[in-house]
Each structure stands twice: as C-alpha cells, then as structure tokens.
C-alpha positions, 0 to 999 in steps of 0.5 A: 500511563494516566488516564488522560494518555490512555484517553488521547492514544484511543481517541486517536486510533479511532480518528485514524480508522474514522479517516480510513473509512472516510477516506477510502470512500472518497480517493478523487484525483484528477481526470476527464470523462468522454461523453458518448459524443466524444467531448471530454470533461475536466474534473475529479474521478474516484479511484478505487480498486479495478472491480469498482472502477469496471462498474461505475464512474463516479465524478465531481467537477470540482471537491466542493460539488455534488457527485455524479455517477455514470454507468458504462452504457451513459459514457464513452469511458475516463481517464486518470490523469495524474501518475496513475493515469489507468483509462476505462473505455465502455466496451459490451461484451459476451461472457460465458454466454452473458451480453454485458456492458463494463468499463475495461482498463485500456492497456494496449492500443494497436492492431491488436487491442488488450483490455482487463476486466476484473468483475467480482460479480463472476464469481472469478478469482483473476481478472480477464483478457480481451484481445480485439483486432481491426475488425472489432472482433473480440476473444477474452482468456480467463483462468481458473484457479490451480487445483491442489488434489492430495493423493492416497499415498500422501502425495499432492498432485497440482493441475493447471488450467492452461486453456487459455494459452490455446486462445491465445495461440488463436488469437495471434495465429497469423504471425507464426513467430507468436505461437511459441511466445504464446504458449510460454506466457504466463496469466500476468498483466505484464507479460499479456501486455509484453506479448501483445506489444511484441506482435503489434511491433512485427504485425503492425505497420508504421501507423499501427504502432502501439499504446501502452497505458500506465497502470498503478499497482495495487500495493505501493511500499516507500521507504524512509531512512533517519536518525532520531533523538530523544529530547527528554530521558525516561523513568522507570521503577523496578525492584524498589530502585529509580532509574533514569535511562539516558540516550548518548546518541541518535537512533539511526532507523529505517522504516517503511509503509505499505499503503493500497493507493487505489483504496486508501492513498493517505493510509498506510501501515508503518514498520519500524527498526532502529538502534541507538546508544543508551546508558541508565542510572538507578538509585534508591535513597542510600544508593546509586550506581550506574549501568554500562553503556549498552546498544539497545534495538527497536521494532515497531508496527503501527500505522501513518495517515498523511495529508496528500495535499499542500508542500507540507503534507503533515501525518500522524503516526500512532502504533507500538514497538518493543525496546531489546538491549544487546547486553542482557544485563541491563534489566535482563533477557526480556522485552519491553513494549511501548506505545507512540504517537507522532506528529510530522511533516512530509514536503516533497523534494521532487520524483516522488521522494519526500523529506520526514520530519516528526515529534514523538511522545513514547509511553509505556502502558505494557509493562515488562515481559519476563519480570515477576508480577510484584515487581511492577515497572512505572515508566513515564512519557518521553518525547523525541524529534526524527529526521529523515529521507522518504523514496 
C-alpha cells in the first residue's frame, strides 16, 4: 500500500473516532419534558446511559437551538418518545441515611410503583430499586457484589448478599401468595418488573391496573446477511512469480454490529465471516501455470459509522480481515491480512430491518504470515460491491 493509501485509511479511522467523541456527546432524540406545573414541552432530549440521565436533563427544542439543562429538583421529569421511550420522573429520596433529589426511571406504575436508579456517584456497582405504595411510602433494595473468598485448602467459597429479598418480602407482605415469588426473584430488571406486575394484577383492582414502561437495553446487536462480489482481481509477488488471483463466485457473508445505542447510536463495531470461490494464475517470463480451484474463507473486525437520518442512511466501514484457503497448497498453511474500507447505504425497509448496500476497496499493508522475511508479498487494491439484508 502507497503512501496516499496509508494516508486516506488513517484519515479515516481518526474521522471515525472524531465521530464517536462528537457523537456520544451529543444522542438527542425526540421526547418532552414536564414542567413542575404539569405542561409538557416538545423537543430533543440526550440520551445517554442511565447513571447520566439520573442526574440531568439536557434538551434543545430543536437541533439548531441552544441547549438547556435541567436538574431533578427544576422539573417534574421527560420522556423519550421514540422506540426507547424510557421516562424519568424527579422523586427525593433517602439512601443510606443521604436525602437527595434524582431523576428515577418509571418502570411500573400501579398500586405499587418501581422505579431504578443507577448513580455512580454511590460508589454502587447495581443500580437500585424503589418500591412505592398508594401512600408514597417509599422502600428501595440494593446488592452488594458477590464475594469470592479462596480458602486455605484451595477451595473458594461465594457469599451472596441476598438481604435484599427480606425487603422485598416486606414490601409485598400483604398478598401472602408473593412471598415465596419474592424470595426466588433474582437482582434483574426484568424479574423485579415481573414481580411487581404479578402483585398489582392480584392486589390491585380494575382502576389500578398497571404500567409498564419500555426500556432500551444497553447493548443492541443487528445482524446482516449478503453476497458480495469482487469487481476487480488482485495481484500479488511471491517467490519471484506474478500471480493474479480471480473470484469465479460471490462471497456469501454474514456480519454483525454491536452498537451501545444509548451512548453511541451511529457507532458500532462490525465482525465479519465469509467465503467464496477463488482461482489464481501465477507467472514469470518463461512460464505460467495455473493453481486449482480453492474455497477461501474470511474474518474480519473493524467498525461502521451510520448516518441514522434520511431513507438512505449512508455509513462507512473501515477495519481489517485475514484471508485462509481451505487447500494449503495455494500459497501454503498460513494467513493473510488486509485491510478495508467502505462506503454504503442502508434504507430502512420496515420493523427495524434494513436493506445494505456497499462498495469496497480491499488493501494489503500486513504482508504474509509464515513466509521468510526475503520472500516479500506486493499485493494491490482491489474494489468489491456487496448486497445484503440488516435485521
């Protein structure tokens, strides 16, 4: 790879984290605030993990305005109110001893109440639980981390802090149907959710039925299926011979991307595997012979920044991935790595799912693996079109 290759792949990769910096400080999605007089108001909202939504509220009315920032005690809470559609409500509560004024995710809403709060400034490791009944009175649960002990005799010991699920027995103490469920519930969001449910279902009545509000997890994982083709062969010199690999079929691929929405919506990072059918002609000026037919596989690891907006939603993909045939004898038992970079389109076709289309430029920089230090490889750019299916 030239100079100019080496320049334009750093360029981008320092755009790509530039983007993730910019980015992650700046998710707004749509929602409303509640004034501490009950009036809503329309806007833009940053999204961001739960310990910085607890704090504060940062809203814009629209991109293009200037930003405002609310503490628990200046509102009454806000809401997301697209898919993530997590709400904050101000509640002043008592920890450890602490009063003090936080913005708790509503998760149920009914005769009894769950709230989450998840503070890093408590030095706590899981979030906490608030349960409040008709009468505001207010109960949280917290949990310690799991101890590991190693013992004398080599043996560890594990102890549990499950004081918690006393609490919880308390709380739900007058539907004696709840204690056992109590005692058997897990330190999860979801099964404190399920418990609290299942008791405002038997303990409530018809006009105390109960609310569950939708969360967004922390990680989000999509997954993608395609072919791809090669629309120019590579080069290559070894051992004194030229050689000019050719792709007889589409590569067909899967890939996925692991994203952490509420920090980085846009960024993810992408791992690849794929195989296609290659066949290679080498040379030298008095002769030229042919390699068998060979399947050769690929792995590769980078990242993708996508545009979230527009029906188009174009990204860019940069990051490297080894190249393995399955017949050693093709240029013998060892791997080669390359980079790429590539740029696509993702329209939305509905439920989530997305159509992918990209063009690729593949580039060796990484030589080969295995091969004596005098033997160098030369292997030039090739360019690739893909299509595929994102749900």
């Amino acid at each position: 790879m030239n100079f100019k290759m080496k320049k334009i792949f750093s360029l981008t990769l320092l755009a790509l984290i530039s983007l993730l910096t910019i980015h992650a400080q700046n998710n707004y999605i749509p929602g409303y605030i509640i004034t501490n007089n009950k009036d809503t108001i329309n806007g833009l909202i940053e999204c961001g993990p739960d310990s910085q939504n607890s704090k504060s509220c940062h809203f814009k009315s629209a991109m293009t305005d200037s930003l405002q920032s609310f503490l628990p005690d200046q509102i009454a809470g806000y809401q997301f109110t697209t898919k993530v559609k997590n709400t904050y409500v101000s509640k002043s509560v008592t920890i450890n001893g602490t009063y003090k004024t936080s913005f708790l995710e509503s998760l149920v809403q009914g005769k009894i109440s769950l709230y989450c709060l998840e503070d890093k400034s408590d030095e706590k490791t899981t979030p906490l639980y608030f349960f409040e009944n008709e009468n505001g009175e207010t109960n949280y649960i917290t949990k310690d981390p799991d101890q590991v002990t190693l013992l004398k005799n080599g043996y560890t010991r594990k102890q549990l802090d499950n004081k918690y699920k006393g609490t919880l027995h308390f709380i739900f103490r007058d539907c004696e149907m709840m204690g056992e469920k109590a005692h058997n519930t897990e330190y999860k969001k979801e099964e404190l959710i399920g418990l609290t449910k299942e008791y405002n279902k038997k303990a409530g009545t018809s006009k105390d039925k109960s609310i569950e509000f939708k969360y967004e997890h922390l990680i989000k994982l999509d997954y993608s299926v395609y072919v791809e083709k090669e629309i120019l062969a590579a080069t290559q010199q070894i051992y004194g011979y030229y050689g000019k690999f050719k792709s007889l079929t589409p590569a067909i691929g899967i890939q996925t991307n692991l994203s952490i929405p509420r920090c980085v919506k846009s960024l993810s990072i992408q791992a690849d595997l794929s195989m296609r059918k290659n066949s290679s002609l080498f040379g030298n000026d008095s002769q030229t012979f042919w390699r068998p037919n060979y399947y050769l596989l690929s792995l590769g690891l980078g990242t993708k920044y996508t545009y979230q907006k527009g029906i188009i939603r174009p990204s860019i993909e940069a990051g490297i991935r080894n190249m393995y045939p399955t017949n050693p004898q093709v240029w013998g038992d060892y791997l080669r790595f390359e980079n790429f970079l590539t740029l696509g389109l993702n329209p939305p076709i509905g439920n989530n799912h997305f159509l992918l289309f990209t063009i690729g430029l593949k580039f060796d920089d990484l030589g080969y693996f295995g091969i004596p230090p005098q033997h160098n490889t030369i292997f030039d750019q090739s360019w690739t079109v893909k299509l595929g299916y994102t749900f």
